[in-house]
C-alpha positions in Angstrom: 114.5 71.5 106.8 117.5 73.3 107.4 120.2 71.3 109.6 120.8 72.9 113.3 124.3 72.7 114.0 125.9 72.3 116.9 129.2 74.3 118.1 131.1 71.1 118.4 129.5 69.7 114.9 130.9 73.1 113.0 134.1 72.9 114.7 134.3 69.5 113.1 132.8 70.2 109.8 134.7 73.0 109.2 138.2 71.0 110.0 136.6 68.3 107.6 136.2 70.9 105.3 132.2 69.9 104.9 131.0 73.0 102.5 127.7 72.9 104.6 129.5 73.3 107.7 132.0 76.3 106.8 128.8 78.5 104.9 127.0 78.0 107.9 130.0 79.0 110.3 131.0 82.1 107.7 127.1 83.4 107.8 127.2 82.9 111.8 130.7 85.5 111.4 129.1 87.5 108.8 126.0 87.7 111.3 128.3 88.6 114.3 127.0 86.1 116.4 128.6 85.3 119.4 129.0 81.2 118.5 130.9 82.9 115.6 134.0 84.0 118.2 133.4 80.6 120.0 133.8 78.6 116.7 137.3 81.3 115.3 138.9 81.3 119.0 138.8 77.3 118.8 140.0 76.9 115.5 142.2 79.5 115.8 145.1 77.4 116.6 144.7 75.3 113.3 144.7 78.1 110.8 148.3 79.9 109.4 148.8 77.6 106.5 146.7 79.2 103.6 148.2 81.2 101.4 146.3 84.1 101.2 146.3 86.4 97.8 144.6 90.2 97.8 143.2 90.7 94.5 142.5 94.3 94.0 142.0 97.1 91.7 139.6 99.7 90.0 136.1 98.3 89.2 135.4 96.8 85.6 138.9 95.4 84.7 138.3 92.0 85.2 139.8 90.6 88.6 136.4 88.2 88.5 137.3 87.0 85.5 141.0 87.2 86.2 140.6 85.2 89.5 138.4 82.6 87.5 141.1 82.0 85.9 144.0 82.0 88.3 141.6 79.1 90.2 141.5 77.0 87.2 145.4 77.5 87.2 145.7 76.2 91.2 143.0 73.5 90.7 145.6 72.5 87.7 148.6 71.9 90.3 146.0 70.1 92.8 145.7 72.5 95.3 142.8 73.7 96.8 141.0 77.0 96.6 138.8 79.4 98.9 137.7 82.6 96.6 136.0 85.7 98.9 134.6 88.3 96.6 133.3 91.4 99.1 130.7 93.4 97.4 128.8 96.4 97.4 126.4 96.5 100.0 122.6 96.9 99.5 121.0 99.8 102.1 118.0 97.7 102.2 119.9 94.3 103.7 123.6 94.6 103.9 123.7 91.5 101.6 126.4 91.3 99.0 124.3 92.6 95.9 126.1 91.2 93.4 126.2 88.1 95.5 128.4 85.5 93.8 130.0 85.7 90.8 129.0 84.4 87.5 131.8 85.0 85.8 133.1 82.3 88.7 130.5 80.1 87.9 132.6 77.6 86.1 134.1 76.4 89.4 130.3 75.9 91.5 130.5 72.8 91.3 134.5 71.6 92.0 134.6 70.2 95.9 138.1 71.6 95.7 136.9 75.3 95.2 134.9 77.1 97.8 133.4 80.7 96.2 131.4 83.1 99.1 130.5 86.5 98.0 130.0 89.3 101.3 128.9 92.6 101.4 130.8 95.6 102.7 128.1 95.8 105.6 129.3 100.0 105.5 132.6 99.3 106.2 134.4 102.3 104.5 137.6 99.9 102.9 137.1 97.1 100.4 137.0 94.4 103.1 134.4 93.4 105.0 135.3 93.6 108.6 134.2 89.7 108.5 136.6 88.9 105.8 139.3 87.7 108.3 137.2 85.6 110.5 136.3 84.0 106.9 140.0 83.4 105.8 140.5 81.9 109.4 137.6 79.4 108.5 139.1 78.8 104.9 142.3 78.1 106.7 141.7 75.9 109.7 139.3 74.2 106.4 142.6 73.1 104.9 142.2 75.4 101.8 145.9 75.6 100.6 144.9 79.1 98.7 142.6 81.8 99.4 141.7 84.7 96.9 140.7 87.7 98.5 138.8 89.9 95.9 138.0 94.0 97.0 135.4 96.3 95.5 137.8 98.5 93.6 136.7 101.6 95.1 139.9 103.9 95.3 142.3 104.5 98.1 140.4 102.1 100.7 141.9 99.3 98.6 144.9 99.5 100.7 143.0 98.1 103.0 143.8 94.9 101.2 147.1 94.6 102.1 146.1 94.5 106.0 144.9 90.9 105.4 146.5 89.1 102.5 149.8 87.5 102.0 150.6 89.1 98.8 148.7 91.5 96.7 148.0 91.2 92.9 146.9 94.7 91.2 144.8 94.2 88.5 144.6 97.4 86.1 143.2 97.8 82.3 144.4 99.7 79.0 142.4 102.4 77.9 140.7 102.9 81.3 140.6 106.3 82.9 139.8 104.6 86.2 143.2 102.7 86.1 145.3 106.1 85.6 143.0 107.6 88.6 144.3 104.0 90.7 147.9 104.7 89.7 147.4 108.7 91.3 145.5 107.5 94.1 148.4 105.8 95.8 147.2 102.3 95.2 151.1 101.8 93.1 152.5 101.7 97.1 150.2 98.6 97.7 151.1 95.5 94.8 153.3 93.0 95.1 152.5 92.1 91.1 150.7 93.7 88.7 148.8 92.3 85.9 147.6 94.5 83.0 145.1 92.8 81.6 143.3 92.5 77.9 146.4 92.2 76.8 144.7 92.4 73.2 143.8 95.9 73.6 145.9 98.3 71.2 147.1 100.4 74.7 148.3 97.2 76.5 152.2 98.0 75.8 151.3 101.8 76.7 149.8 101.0 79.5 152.6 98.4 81.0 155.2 101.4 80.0 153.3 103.9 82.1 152.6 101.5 84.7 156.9 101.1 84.8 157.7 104.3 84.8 155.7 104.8 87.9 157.2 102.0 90.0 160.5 102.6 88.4 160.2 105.9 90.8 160.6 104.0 94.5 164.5 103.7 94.9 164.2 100.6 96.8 164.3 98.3 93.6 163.4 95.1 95.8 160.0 96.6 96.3 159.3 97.0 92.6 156.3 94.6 91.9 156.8 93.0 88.5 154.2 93.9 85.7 152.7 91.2 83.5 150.2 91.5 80.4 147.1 88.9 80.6 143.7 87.9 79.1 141.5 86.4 81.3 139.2 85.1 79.3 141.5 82.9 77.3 143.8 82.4 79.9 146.6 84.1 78.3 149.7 84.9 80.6 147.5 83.4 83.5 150.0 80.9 84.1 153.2 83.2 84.4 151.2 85.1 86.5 150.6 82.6 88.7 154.4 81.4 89.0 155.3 85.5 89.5 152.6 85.3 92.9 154.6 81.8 93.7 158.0 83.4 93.2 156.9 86.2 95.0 155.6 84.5 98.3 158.6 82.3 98.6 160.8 85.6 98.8 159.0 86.6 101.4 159.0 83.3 103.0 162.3 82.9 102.9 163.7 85.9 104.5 161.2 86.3 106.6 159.6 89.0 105.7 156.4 86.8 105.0 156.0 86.3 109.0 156.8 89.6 110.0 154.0 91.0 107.4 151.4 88.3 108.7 152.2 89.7 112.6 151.9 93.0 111.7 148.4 92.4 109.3 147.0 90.3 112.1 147.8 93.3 114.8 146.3 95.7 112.4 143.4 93.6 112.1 142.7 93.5 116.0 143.1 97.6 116.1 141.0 97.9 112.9 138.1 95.5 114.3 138.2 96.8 117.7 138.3 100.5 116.8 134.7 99.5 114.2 133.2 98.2 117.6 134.1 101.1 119.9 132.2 103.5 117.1 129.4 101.4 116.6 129.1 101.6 121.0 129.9 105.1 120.8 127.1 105.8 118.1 124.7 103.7 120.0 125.0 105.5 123.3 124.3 108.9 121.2 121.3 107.8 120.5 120.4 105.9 123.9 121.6 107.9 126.6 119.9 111.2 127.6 122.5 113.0 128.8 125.2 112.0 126.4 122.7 113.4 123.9 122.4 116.4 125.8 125.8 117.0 125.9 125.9 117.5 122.1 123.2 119.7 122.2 125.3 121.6 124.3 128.0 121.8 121.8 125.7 122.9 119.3 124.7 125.6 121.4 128.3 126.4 122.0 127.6 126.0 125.3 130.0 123.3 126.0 133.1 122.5 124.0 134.1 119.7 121.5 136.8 117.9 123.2 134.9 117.7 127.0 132.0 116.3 125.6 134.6 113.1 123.6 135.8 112.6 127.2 132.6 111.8 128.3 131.8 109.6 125.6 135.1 107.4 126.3 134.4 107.4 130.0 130.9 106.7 129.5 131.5 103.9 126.8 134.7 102.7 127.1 135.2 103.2 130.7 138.9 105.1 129.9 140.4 107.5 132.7 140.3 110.6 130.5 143.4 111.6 133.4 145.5 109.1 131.5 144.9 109.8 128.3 145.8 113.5 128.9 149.2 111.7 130.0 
């Protein structure tokens, strides 16, 4: 029988960092149940000490296997790890399909690593809107690192860097999708980047393209260094490692680290609260008669566009369309 928890239990289990205790408290936040925000606002006050990496990147070039083996480089220097891997999700249950990862499995059964897999729940970026309630609970859990893995799916990824600390870019030689990433923008978001399968006869090609690119911002300090690894044997894992170190004490020391966690955290709040207005706002469409009539009035051309959104945002968010006019 499955163990009913009470708030004050997961408040505690999750401070003791008991693994039953934060799934329990992360599936309540996935679930968007209301003892989730009870649970986050009181631990709230204990979190900020997890250093939190983005991991992102086009699909298939190995940031599972890449993050596998960045973990069993932290585990190595005794620190403890939280890995969050947001997936596709499936139509049928907004579950994370690929749920988690095997090529993570090697770490199931460390107490010192804590692996949850999420799905994207329609969310149009790589992150789950629930991903920052989890890194909260990773957090106020004590987990000195957290590894914060997107989908790869294009331009959304900059989405990463609205949540984590630093961000790694993981890219691949030979890929067509990694030469779409570096055209898609994606070059503005890294604070390192790791070409990996080093072993592959278009690595050096690759790193020199990849350089010539980020040679092209003027502002030198924001050139992220580029590194050649292979995962799987844990080849330049460990410089990579000490290049994300070197990289977050920069930051930390001239302040630039706080200032990016106030601003990620404020972005957070707009993004969140902007996902819950349009899920209101979609609901009412379909709920309330006149608001549907409305929008059969402007498909009748009957009534304009813009009258009918100020009707919407009176209706649903109770604004004074006056002052927004202002």
């Amino acid at each position: 029988m499955r163990k009913r928890w009470t708030h004050d239990e997961l408040v505690a289990g999750v401070l003791a960092d008991d693994r039953r205790a934060l799934a329990r408290a992360i599936s309540l936040v996935e679930n968007r149940d209301p003892e989730a925000e009870r649970i986050v606002r009181e631990l709230y006050p204990r979190t900020g000490s997890a250093y939190a990496v983005g991991v992102t990147g086009p699909p298939g070039v190995g940031k599972s296997s890449l993050i596998g083996a960045l973990v069993r480089e932290v585990r190595g220097a005794g620190l403890t790890v939280g890995v969050v891997s947001v997936d596709p999700s499936s139509p049928f249950t907004q579950g994370a399909l690929l749920g988690d990862r095997i090529r993570l499995s090697d770490h199931f059964l460390d107490p010192g690593v804590f692996i949850r897999s999420m799905g994207t729940r329609g969310h149009l970026g790589g992150l789950a809107e629930a991903t920052l309630q989890t890194l909260l609970l990773l957090d106020a859990a004590g987990r000195d690192v957290v590894f914060l893995e997107t989908v790869g799916t294009g331009q959304s990824e900059v989405e990463v860097i609205g949540i984590a600390d630093v961000v790694l870019l993981v890219l691949m030689p030979g890929s067509g999708d990694s030469v779409q990433a570096l055209k898609a923008g994606i070059m503005e978001i890294p604070d390192v980047i790791a070409v990996n399968k080093m072993d592959h006869p278009g690595a050096t090609t690759m790193v020199a393209e990849v350089r010539s690119i980020v040679a092209l911002d003027p502002d030198r300090d924001r050139r992220p260094p580029i590194l050649l690894t292979e995962a799987v044997r844990g080849e330049g894992v460990a410089e990579l490692w000490q290049e994300l170190e070197r990289r977050r004490d920069a930051l930390h020391g001239d302040g630039r680290l706080e200032e990016r966690r106030r601003r990620n955290l404020r972005g957070e709040v707009v993004s969140v609260a902007a996902a819950r207005a349009r899920e209101r706002i979609e609901r009412a469409l379909t709920t309330d008669a006149r608001l549907v009539g409305l929008l059969e009035e402007v498909q009748r051309r009957e009534t304009d566009p813009l009258t009918v959104v100020g009707a919407l945002l009176d209706e649903v968010l109770g604004t004074d369309r006056a002052a927004d006019a202002v």
